[in-house]
C-alpha positions in Angstrom: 30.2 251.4 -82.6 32.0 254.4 -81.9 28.9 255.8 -79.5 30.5 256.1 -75.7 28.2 252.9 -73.6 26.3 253.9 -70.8 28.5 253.4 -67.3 27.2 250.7 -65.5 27.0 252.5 -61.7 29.8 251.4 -59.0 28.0 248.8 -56.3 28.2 249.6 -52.7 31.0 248.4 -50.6 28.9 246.2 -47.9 31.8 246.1 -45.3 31.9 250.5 -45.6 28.0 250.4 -45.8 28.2 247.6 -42.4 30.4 249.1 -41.1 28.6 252.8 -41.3 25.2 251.0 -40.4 27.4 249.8 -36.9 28.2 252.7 -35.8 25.0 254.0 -36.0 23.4 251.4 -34.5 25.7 251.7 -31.3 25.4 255.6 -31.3 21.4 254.4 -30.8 21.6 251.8 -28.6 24.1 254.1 -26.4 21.3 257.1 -26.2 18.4 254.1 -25.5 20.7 253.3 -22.2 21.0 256.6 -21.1 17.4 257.2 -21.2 16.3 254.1 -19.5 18.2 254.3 -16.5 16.0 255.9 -14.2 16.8 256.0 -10.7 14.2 255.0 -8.6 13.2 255.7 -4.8 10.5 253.9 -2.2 9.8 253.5 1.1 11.9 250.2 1.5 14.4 251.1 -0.1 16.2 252.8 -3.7 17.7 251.7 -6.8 20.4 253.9 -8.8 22.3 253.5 -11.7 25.8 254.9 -12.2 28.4 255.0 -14.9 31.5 253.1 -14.1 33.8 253.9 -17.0 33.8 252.4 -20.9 33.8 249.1 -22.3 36.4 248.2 -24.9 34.6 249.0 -27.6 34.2 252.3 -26.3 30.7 252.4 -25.3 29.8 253.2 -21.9 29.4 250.8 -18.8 26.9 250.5 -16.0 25.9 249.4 -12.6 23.2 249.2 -10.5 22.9 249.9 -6.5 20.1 248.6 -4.5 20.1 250.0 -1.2 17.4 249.2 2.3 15.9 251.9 4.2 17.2 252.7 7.5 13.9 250.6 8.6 14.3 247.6 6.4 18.5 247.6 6.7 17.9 247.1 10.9 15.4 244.4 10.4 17.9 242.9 7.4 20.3 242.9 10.3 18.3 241.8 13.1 17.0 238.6 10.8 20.0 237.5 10.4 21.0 237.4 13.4 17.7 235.5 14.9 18.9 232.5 11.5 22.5 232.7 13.2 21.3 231.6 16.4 18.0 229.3 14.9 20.9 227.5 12.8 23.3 227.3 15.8 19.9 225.7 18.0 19.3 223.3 14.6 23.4 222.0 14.9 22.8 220.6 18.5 20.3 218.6 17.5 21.8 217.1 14.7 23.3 214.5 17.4 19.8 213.4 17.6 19.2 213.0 13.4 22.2 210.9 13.1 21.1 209.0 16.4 17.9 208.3 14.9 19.1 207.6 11.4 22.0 205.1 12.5 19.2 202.3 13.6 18.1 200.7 10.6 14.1 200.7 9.9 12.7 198.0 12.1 9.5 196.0 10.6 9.3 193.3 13.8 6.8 193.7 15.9 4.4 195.4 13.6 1.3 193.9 11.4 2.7 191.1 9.0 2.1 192.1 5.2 -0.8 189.9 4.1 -0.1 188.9 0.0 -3.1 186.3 -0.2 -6.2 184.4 1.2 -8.2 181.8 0.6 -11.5 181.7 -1.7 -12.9 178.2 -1.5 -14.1 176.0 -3.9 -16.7 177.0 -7.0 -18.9 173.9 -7.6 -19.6 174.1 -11.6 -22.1 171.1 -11.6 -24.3 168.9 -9.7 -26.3 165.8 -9.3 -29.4 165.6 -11.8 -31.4 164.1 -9.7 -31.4 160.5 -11.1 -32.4 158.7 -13.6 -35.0 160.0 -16.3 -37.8 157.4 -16.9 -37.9 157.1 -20.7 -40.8 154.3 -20.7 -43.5 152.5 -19.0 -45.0 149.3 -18.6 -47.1 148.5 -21.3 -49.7 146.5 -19.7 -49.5 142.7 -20.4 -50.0 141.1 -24.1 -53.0 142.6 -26.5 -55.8 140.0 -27.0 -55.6 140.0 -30.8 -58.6 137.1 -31.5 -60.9 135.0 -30.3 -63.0 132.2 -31.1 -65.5 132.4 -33.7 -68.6 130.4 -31.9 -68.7 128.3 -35.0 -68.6 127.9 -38.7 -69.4 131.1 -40.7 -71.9 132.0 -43.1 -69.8 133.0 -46.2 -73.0 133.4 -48.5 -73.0 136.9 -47.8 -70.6 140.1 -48.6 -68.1 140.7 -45.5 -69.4 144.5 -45.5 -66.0 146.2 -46.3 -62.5 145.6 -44.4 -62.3 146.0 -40.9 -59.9 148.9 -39.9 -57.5 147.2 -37.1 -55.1 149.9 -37.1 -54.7 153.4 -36.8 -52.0 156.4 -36.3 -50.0 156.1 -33.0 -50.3 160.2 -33.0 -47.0 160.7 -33.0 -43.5 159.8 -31.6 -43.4 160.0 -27.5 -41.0 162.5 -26.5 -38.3 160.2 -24.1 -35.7 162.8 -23.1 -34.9 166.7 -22.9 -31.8 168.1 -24.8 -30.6 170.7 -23.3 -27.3 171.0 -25.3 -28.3 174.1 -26.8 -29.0 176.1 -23.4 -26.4 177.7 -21.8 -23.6 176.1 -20.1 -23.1 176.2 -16.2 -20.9 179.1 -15.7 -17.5 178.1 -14.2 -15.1 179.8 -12.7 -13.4 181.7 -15.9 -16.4 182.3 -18.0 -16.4 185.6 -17.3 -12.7 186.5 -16.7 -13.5 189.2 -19.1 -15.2 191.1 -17.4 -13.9 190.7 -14.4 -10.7 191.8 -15.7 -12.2 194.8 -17.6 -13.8 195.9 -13.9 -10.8 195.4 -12.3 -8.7 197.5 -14.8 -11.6 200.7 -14.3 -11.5 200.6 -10.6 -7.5 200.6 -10.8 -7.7 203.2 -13.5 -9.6 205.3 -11.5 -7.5 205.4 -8.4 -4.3 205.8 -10.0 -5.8 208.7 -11.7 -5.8 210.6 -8.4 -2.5 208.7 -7.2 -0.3 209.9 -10.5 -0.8 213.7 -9.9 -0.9 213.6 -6.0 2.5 211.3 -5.8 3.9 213.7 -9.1 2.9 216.6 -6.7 4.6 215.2 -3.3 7.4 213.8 -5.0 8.5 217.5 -6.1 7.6 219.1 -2.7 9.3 216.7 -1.3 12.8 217.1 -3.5 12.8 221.2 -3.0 11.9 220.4 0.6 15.1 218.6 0.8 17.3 220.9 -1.2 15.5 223.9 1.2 17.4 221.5 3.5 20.4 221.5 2.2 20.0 217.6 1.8 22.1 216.6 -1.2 21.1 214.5 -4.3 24.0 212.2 -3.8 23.8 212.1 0.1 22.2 209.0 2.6 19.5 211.2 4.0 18.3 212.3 0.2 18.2 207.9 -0.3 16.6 207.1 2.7 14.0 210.4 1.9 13.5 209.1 -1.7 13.3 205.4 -0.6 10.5 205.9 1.8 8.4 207.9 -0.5 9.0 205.4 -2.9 7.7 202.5 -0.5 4.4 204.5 0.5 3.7 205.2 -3.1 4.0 201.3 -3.6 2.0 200.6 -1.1 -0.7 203.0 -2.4 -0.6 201.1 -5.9 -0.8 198.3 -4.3 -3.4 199.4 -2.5 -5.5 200.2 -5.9 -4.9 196.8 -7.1 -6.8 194.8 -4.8 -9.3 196.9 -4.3 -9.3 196.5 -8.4 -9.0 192.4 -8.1 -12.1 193.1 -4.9 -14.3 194.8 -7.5 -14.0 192.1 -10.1 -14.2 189.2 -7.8 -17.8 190.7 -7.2 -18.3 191.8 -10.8 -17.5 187.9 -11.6 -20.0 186.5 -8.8 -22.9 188.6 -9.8 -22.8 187.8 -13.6 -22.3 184.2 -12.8 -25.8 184.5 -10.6 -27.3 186.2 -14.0 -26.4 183.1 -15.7 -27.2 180.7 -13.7 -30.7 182.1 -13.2 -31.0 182.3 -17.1 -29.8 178.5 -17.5 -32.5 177.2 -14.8 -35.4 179.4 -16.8 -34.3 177.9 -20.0 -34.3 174.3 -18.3 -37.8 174.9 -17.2 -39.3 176.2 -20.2 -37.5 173.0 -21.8 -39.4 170.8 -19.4 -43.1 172.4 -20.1 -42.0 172.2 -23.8 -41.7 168.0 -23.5 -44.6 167.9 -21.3 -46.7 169.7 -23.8 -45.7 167.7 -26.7 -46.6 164.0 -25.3 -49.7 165.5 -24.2 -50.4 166.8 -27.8 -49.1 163.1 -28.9 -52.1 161.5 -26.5 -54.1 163.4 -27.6 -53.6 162.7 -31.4 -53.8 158.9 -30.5 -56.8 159.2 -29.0 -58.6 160.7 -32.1 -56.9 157.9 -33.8 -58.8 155.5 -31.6 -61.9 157.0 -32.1 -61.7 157.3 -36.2 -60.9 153.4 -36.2 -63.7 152.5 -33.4 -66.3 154.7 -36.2 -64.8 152.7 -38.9 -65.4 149.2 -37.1 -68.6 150.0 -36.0 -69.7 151.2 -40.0 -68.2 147.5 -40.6 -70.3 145.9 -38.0 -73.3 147.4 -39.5 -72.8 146.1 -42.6 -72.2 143.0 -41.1 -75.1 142.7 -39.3 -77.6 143.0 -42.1 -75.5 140.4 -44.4 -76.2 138.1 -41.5 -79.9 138.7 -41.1 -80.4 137.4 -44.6 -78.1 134.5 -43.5 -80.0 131.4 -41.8 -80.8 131.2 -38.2 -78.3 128.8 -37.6 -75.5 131.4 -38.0 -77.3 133.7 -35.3 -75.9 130.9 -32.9 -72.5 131.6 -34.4 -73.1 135.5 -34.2 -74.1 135.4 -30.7 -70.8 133.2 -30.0 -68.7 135.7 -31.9 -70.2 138.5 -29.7 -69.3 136.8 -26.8 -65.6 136.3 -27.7 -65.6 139.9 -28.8 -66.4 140.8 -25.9 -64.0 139.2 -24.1 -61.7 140.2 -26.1 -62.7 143.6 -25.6 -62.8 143.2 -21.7 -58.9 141.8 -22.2 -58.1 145.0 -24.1 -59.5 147.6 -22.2 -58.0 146.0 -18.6 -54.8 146.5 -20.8 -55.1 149.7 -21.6 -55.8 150.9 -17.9 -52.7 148.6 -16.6 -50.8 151.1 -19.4 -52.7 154.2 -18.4 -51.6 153.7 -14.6 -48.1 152.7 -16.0 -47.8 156.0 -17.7 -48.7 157.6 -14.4 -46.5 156.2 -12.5 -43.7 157.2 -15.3 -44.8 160.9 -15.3 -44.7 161.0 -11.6 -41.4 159.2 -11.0 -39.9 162.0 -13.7 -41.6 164.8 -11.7 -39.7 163.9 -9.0 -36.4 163.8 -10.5 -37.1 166.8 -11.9 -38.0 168.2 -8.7 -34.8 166.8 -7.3 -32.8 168.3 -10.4 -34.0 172.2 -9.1 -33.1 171.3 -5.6 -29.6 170.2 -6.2 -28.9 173.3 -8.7 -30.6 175.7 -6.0 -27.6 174.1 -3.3 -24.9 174.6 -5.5 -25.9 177.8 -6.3 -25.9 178.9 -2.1 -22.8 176.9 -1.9 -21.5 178.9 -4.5 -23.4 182.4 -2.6 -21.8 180.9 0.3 -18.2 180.3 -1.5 -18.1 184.4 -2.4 -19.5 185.6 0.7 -16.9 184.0 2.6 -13.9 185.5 -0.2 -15.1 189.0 0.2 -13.9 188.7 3.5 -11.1 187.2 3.7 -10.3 189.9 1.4 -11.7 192.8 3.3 -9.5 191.3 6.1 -6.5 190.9 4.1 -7.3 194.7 3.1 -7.6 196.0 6.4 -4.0 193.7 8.2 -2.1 195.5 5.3 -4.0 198.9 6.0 -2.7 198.9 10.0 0.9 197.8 9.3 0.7 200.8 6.3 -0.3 202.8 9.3 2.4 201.4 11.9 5.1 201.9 9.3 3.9 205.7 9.0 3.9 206.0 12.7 7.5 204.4 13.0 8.9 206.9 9.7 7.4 210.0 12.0 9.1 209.0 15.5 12.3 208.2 13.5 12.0 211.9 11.1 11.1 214.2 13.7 14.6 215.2 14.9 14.8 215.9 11.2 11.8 217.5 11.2 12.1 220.0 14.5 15.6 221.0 12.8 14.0 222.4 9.5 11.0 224.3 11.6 14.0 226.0 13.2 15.9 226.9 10.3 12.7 228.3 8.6 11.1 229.9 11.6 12.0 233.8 10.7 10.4 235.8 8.7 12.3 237.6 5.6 13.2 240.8 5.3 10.4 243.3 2.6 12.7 243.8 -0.5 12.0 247.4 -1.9 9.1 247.3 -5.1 10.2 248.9 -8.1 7.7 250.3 -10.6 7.8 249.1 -14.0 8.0 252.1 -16.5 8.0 252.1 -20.4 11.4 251.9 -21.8 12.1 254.7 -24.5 13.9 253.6 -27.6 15.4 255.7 -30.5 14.4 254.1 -33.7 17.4 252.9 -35.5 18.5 254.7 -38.9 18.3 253.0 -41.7 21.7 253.5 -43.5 22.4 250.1 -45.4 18.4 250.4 -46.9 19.4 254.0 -48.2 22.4 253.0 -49.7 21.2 250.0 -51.5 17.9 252.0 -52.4 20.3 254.9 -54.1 22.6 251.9 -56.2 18.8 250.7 -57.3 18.0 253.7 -58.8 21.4 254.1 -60.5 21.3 250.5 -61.8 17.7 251.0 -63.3 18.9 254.4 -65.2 21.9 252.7 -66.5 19.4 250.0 -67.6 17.3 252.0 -69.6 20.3 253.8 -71.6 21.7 250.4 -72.2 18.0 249.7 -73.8 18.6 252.4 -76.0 21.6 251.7 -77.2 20.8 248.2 -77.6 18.0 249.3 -79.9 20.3 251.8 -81.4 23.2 249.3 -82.5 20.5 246.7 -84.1 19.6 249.7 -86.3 22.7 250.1 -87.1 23.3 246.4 -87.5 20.5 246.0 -89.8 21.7 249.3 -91.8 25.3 247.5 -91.9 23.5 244.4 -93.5 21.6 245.9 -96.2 24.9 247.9 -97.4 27.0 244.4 -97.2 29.5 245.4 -94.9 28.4 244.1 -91.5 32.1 242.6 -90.6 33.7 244.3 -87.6 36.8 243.4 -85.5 35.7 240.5 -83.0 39.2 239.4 -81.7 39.4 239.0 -77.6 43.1 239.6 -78.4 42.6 243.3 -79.9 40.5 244.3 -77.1 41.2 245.7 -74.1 39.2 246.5 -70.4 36.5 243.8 -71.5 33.4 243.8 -69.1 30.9 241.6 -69.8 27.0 243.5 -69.6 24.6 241.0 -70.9 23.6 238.5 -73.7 21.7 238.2 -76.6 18.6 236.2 -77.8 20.7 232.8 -78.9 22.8 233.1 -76.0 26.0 235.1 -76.7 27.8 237.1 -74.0 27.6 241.0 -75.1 30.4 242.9 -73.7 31.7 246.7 -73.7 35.8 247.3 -74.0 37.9 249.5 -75.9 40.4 249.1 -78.7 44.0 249.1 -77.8 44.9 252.4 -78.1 41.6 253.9 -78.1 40.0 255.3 -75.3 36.2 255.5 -76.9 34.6 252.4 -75.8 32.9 249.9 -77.6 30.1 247.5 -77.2 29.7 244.1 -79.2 30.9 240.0 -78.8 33.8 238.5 -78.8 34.7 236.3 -81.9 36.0 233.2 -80.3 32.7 232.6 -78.5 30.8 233.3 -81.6 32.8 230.3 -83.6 31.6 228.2 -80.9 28.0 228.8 -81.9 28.0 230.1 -85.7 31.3 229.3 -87.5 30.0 230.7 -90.3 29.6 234.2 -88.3 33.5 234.4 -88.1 36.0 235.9 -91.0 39.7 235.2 -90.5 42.0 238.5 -91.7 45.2 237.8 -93.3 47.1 239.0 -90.4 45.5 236.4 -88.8 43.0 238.9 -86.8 39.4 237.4 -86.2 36.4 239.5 -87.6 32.2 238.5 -87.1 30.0 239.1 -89.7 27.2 240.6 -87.3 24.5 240.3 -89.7 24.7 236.6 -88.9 25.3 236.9 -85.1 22.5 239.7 -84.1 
């Protein structure tokens, strides 16, 4: 422990180092100002920099001349003379500006603002056409029987059962249901889309009316501060308060030609669906028609099938009652007779209900007919209804579009005064200023002084670092030397030590310092004994003077 330590190397001082690195920085920033002002010299005029004396921090201060030609200093002069007397002519007229802006804006007399109009009546239904015949006549009473001419001859077999009835053919289609067709459009079925229509056509011309009112609006508040108008003043209101009521009217403007555009968006899908309803009421019609034809038809064949099964009956009849006894040929020819009659009965039936059925069919033709001709009517009333709405609002449009125009008319008579004054005060031209060329600006590159001072305390630091390595590997030689010969116990105690700097720690944490004994002048390098108690009581050896010692065999 007697080996001198490695001494660690003194850091920088960073206010000397800032301080250095200042001054070097303003010696730099002094010769960059020198070299850039160049004085420069054109036709219209020169520029030239002079040195005026020091700042208080010593370094030097500037200014900068800008001087006409002889050409460009006359016509300096002569233009402001020409805005002396312009502004002198715009003051007499000022008389007329407040003149004009003491009347207050007058709207009598000019086109009255139209707000609404009239749009008539939609008819959502009308008259069916009367009343559906759901039956007919059916032709007087059926002659069931007759008289049989006579006892009859039961001595022979009846020839099978007569057939008396057949299939009807079907159920007579009485009504049509049109409940699942499409309703009759009313007058908000398709708000939707007249809404939606609306909304694009508005869309679309307030997509030109944002940028172009953005755009005046801002011409129009530097035209009034090139005026001199103030923010705060009566003529910057009454400015602001008219562009406000044309850009109004402008969105107003959109709007019903939005409302116009879905009010005609609206009448031609109600048309579509109209037209669909009266196709689907038709093809409903031929539907019915169709199906109590197909029902007759089926009856018919009905007919027919039981006439062939009667007539197979009759045959078999017949030749039971040619083996019966002449006598009951009397009886057969009676029973013809009745049959016959019977049959005459039935067939002036059937063509009283063939001719009722006619009648029926026609009767519902002719409502039917009657049915189209009222929906066609409400439909051209409805035509009619539109027609007559466009117009009003074109008209509406058009009242509001000439009092827009009078109102313009009246804003320009009562803003020309206004107007003739600022023409005046901007009727000069302006003087050429002289054009300076742009040059590259030269710059001295700043040293470096704080980055070579901390680069020169790096390399110091890293060889004190590598001797401290070495003697760190030197003393646990010697610590494990110490061990093997038992006597490892050195003085510890913080309160035998003196100029105690602490370097580093161990493995398990310890604090490894470098100090010198009092009243030696060789320092030393090892731990201090009351933090090794802390962590290894066992470490620690108490003198009798009361003097701690560590046992470094335990500590290292």
């Amino acid at each position: 422990m007697g080996k001198k330590a490695p001494k660690a190397p003194t850091p920088p001082d960073p206010y000397q180092t800032a301080a250095a690195q200042t001054e070097m920085n303003k010696d730099t920033a002094i010769s960059n100002a020198y070299l850039n002002r160049i004085n420069q010299y054109t036709p219209e005029g020169s520029l030239e920099f002079t040195q005026t004396g020091t700042n208080p921090d010593g370094t030097p201060k500037f200014e900068s001349r800008q001087t006409y030609s002889p050409e460009q200093q006359r016509l300096y002069e002569s233009q402001n003379a020409v805005s002396n007397a312009l502004s002198d002519l715009s003051l007499s007229n000022v008389g007329r500006v407040g003149e004009a802006q003491s009347k207050p804006f007058d709207y009598s007399g000019m086109q009255p603002l139209q707000t609404g109009y009239g749009r008539g009546n939609i008819a959502t239904g009308y008259d069916p056409g009367g009343q559906v015949r759901q039956g007919f006549e059916g032709g007087g009473d059926i002659t069931r029987g007759y008289g049989t001419g006579g006892d009859i001859q039961r001595q022979f077999g009846e020839g099978g059962n007569i057939q008396d009835t057949y299939a009807s053919g079907g159920d007579i289609q009485r009504g049509l249901n049109f409940a699942d067709l499409q309703g009759i459009p009313g007058l908000g079925d398709f708000g939707a889309e007249s809404q939606r229509t609306q909304d694009a056509v508005y869309k679309q011309a307030t997509s030109r009316l944002d940028p172009r009112f953005e755009q005046e609006q801002r011409a129009l508040g530097a035209q009034l501060a090139g005026k001199g108008v103030s923010e705060n003043s009566e003529a910057y209101r009454r400015a602001m308060d008219q562009f406000a009521r044309n850009k109004t009217d402008a969105y107003n403007q959109a709007t019903y030609s939005g409302i116009q555009a879905g009010s005609q968006e609206q009448s031609r899908l109600f048309g579509l669906a109209m037209g669909a309803r009266q196709q689907g009421v038709g093809e409903r019609t031929t539907q019915g028609q169709f199906a109590n034809s197909a029902q007759a038809q089926a009856e018919a064949q009905a007919a027919a099938r039981a006439g062939f099964g009667n007539q197979a009956q009759q045959q078999r009849f017949g030749q039971e009652q040619a083996r019966g006894q002449f006598a009951n040929e009397a009886q057969q020819q009676a029973y013809g007779q009745n049959r016959e009659a019977a049959q005459f009965a039935n067939e002036a039936q059937q063509l009283q209900y063939a001719q009722n059925e006619g009648q029926a069919q026609f009767g519902n033709m002719a409502q039917q007919q009657q049915y189209a001709q009222n929906a066609a009517q409400a439909a051209f009333g409805n035509m009619a209804q539109g027609q007559d709405y466009q117009q009003q609002a074109a008209q509406a449009a058009f009242n509001n579009n000439a009092r827009q125009q009078q109102i313009q008319e009246a804003t320009y008579l009562r803003n020309l005064p206004l107007n003739e004054i600022s023409a005046l005060m901007g009727a000069a031209g302006g003087v050429q200023a002289p054009n300076f060329e742009d040059f590259a600006n030269t710059n001295v590159a700043n040293t470096d002084y704080s980055g070579l001072v901390q680069n020169q305390f790096n390399n110091q630091m890293q060889l004190y670092q590598q001797q401290q390595a070495q003697k760190n590997a030197a003393l646990g030689s010697i610590f494990g030397l110490a061990g093997s010969i038992g006597g490892a116990a050195m003085m510890s105690d913080r309160r035998a030590k003196t100029g105690i700097k602490a370097i580093g720690k161990l493995a398990n944490g310890l604090n490894t310092y470098v100090f010198n004994y009092i009243g030696s002048k060789v320092r030393e390098f090892g731990v201090m004994a009351d933090e090794v108690f802390k962590v290894s009581p066992s470490a620690v050896i108490i003198r009798p003077d009361g003097y701690l010692m560590v046992d470094y065999r335990k500590v290292w």
